[in-house]
N, C-alpha and C positions, 0 to 999 in steps of 0.2 A: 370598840363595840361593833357588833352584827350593823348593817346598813345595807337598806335595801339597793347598793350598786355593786353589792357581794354578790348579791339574789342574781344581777343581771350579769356579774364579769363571769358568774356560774353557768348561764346559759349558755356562754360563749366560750366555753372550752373545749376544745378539739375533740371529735368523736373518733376512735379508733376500734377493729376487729376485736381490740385485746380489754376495751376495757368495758363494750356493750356484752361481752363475755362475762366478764367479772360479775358487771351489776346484776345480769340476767342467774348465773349462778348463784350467785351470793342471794340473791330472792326465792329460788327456789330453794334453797339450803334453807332456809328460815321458814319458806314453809311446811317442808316437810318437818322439822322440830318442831312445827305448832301443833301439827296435825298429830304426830306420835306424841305429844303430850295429852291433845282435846284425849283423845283413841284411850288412854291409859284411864284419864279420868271416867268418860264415858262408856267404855267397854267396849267400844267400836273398832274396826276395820275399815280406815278409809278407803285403801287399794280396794276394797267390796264395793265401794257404792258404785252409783252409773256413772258411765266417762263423761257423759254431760259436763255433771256439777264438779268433778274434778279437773277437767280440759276447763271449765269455766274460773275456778279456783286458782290455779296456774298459771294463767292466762292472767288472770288481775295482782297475782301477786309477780308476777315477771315485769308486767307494767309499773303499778304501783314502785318497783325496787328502783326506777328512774328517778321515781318522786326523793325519796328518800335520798337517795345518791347525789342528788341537785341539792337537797338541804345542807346536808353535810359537808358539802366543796363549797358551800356558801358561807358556814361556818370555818372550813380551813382557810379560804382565803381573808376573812377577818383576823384571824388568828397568827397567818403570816406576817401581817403590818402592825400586831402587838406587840408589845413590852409587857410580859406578866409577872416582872419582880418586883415584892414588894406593894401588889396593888390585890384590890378584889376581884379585879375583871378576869380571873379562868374561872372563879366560881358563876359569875354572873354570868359569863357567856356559855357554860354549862347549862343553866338553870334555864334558858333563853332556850339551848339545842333540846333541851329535854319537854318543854311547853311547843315548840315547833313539830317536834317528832308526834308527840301525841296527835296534834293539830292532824297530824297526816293520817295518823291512825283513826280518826273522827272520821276526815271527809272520808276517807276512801277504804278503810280495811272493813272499819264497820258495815257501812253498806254491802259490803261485797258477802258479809258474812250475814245481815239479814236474809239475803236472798237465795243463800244454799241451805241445805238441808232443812233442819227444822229450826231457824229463823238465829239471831242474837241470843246468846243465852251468858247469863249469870257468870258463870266460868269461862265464857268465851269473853267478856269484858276486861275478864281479870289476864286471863290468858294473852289476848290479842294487846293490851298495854302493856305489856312485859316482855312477851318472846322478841317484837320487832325491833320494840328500843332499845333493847339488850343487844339486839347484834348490831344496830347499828352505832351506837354508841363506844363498841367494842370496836368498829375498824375506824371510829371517826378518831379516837384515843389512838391507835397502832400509826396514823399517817397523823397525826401530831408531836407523837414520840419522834418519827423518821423527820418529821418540820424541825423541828426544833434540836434534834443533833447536826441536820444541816446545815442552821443557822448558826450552833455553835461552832462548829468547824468552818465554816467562812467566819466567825469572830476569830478565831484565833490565827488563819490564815493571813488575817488584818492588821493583828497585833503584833505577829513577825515579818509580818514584810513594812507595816511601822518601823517595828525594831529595825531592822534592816538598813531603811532609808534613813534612820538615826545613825547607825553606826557610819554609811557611807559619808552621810554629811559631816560630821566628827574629823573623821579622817580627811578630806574633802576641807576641812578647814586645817586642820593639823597640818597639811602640806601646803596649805596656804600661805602658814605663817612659817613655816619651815623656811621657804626662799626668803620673804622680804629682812626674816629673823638673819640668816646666813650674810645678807647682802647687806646688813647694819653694821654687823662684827667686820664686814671686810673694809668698809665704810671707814671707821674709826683707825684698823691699819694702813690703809690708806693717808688719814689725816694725819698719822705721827711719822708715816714720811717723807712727807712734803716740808719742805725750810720755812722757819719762821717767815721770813718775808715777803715769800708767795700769799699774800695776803688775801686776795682774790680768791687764789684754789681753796684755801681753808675756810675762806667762808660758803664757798658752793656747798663744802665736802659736811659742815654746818647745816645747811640750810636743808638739803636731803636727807641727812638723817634726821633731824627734825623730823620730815616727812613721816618719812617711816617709825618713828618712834612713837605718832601719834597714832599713827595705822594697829603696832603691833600692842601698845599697851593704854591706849583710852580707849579702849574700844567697849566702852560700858553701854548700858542702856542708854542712857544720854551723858551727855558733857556741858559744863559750863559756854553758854555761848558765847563768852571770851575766848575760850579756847579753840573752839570753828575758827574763830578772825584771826586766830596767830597762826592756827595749820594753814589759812589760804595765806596770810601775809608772807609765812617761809616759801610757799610755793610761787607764790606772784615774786619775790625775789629773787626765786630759783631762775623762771622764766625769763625775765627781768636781764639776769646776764648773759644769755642765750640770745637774747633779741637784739632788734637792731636797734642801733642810738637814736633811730628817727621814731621809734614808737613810742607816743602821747598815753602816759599814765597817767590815769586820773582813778585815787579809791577812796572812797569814804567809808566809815564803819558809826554805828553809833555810838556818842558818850557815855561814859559808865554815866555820866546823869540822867542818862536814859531809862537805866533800869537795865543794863546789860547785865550787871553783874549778880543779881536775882534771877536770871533767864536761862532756861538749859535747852538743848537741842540732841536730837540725835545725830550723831557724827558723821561725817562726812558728805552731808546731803548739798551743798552750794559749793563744794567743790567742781563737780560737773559741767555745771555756768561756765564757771573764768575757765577751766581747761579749752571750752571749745572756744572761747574768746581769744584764747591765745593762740591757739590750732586753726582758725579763721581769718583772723586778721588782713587787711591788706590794705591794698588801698589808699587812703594818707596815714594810715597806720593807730589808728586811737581804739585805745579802749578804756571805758570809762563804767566804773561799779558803784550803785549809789545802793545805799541801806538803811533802814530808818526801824526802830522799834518803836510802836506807837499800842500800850494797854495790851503786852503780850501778842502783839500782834507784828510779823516781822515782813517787810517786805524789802525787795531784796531787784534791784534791777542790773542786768550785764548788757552793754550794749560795744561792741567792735566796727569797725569801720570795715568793706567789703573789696574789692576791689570792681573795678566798672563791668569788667567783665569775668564772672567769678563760674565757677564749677558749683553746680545745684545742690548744696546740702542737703544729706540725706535727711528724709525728714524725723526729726529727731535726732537721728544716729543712736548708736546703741546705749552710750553714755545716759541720753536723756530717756531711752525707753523705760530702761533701768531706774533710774529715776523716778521716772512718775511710779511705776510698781512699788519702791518704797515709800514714797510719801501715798498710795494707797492703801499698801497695811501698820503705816505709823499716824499718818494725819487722816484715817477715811473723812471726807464728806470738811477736812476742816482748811485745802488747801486751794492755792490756782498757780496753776503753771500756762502762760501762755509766750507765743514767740510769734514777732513779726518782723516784716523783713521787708527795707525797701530798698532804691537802686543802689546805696553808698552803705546803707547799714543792717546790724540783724540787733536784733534787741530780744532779752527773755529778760520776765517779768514772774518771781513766785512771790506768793506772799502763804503765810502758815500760820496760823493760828494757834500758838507754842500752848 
């Protein structure tokens, strides 16, 4: 609806050659139709009377056409910050420009028309409430029509460049899962030919496709939060034989007496944690993961050992920025991520609010 900071954003709109032109025309356009209608009723020739009262005439309707022009852009910019599907407000805001209009025709046409000729008359009431409104309501309607095909044409320019950033994303994951899909299947050839007794390599070539297996096909909205604890278990075992014999495992998960097994997560979010645990480490070599599910509520600590003199982790790293970004549009307002870091060790600490 109309608000008087329309009235004010109207004041402040650029004056240009081209548009004190318009309003100046467009006034005297309107009054000359007043006047060759008064003229036809009356029997008159106004180009007959004295230049006075028509330099005077002219002169207040060129003014007054300001007035009017400030109304109207008062109204279109209300107009712009609507929605008029499905509601009453174009009628209302009509009936609103049409009581303002008159308003104007009150203070100021009237007056102007007392004091020429032979004063206000009967048909100049009827006359001067109709011709003004009329046209202005005529171009207030023409730069509404152009509002409002502009704003549809920026909606639709919206909708396909939505569409657009849908199909990229689509794709954008379609090749996403193309590699780690490809590199499953080689995975498996892999493992048939490797000899039963390499026990070792089969169970690495085991433990990655796991990986990937949870990557390419639970990837639902959420997952049992049993099945988080077996995607990091395959991974921490992956790790595990890559590492060296002197690094101190230590993992706890919770009891299904916990209430794990009523518990669901979205997937792969505490992966991140142990990765950089294991990508950090140094040190006397320990890393240790505790977890407790306590009333839906999950909290979740990784802590590694540093070396004395260590290289500054970035802060976060890309891993954890990513991170927080998702548990900001999966957990808003229900999680906490913090990480502290002293001479020997770094320790992150989430907890989530399942």
């Amino acid at each position: 609806m109309i608000r008087v900071a329309h009235f004010r954003q109207a004041l402040k709109l650029p004056w240009t050659a081209r548009r004190a032109f318009f309003v100046v025309s467009f006034g005297l356009l309107v009054y000359v139709f007043f006047r060759l209608l008064n003229d036809v009723i009356t029997g008159t020739k106004f180009w007959l009377r004295a230049i006075e009262t028509n330099a005077a005439e002219i002169i207040g309707c060129a003014l007054i056409s300001f007035v009017f022009e400030w109304v109207v852009n008062s109204f279109l910019l209300a107009a712009e910050k609507e929605d008029f599907s499905g509601s009453n407000k174009p009628r209302n805001l009509f009936i609103f420009l049409v009581v303002c209009l008159q308003l104007v025709v009150v203070l100021f046409i009237f007056p102007l028309a007392e004091f020429t000729d032979d004063g206000l008359q009967w048909y100049d009431v009827i006359i001067l409430s109709f011709v003004p409104q009329s046209a202005w309501l005529i171009y207030f309607f023409v730069r509404l029509s152009q509002l409002q095909s502009r704003k549809t044409h920026e909606k639709h320019l919206l909708v396909e460049q939505i569409s657009k950033d849908k199909l990229t994303a689509e794709l954008d994951y379609l090749k996403a899962q193309f590699h780690p899909h490809f590199l499953f299947n080689a995975l498996n050839t892999v493992y048939f030919q490797i000899h039963e007794d390499n026990v070792a390599a089969r169970q690495t070539i085991e433990n990655l496709a796991a990986l990937l297996r949870y990557q390419l096909y639970d990837q639902e909205d959420r997952v049992p939060l049993q099945e988080e604890f077996n995607h990091l278990d395959n991974y921490i075992a992956l790790q595990r034989q890559r590492s060296s014999e002197a690094l101190q495992l230590d993992v706890s998960w919770p009891a299904v007496a916990d209430g794990v097994n009523g518990a669901t997560i979205y997937p792969l979010l505490l992966l991140p944690l142990v990765e950089n645990a294991f990508k950090f480490t140094g040190g006397d070599q320990w890393i240790r993961i505790r977890s407790e599910l306590h009333q839906h509520q999950l909290r979740v600590q990784v802590e590694n050992s540093i070396p004395s003199i260590a290289h500054d982790r970035e802060k976060g790293g890309i891993g954890l920025v990513n991170l927080r970004k998702r548990l900001d549009l999966l957990y808003p307002g229900r999680y906490s991520l913090n990480m502290e870091k002293s001479n020997h060790s770094y320790s992150a600490n989430l907890q989530i609010d399942l």
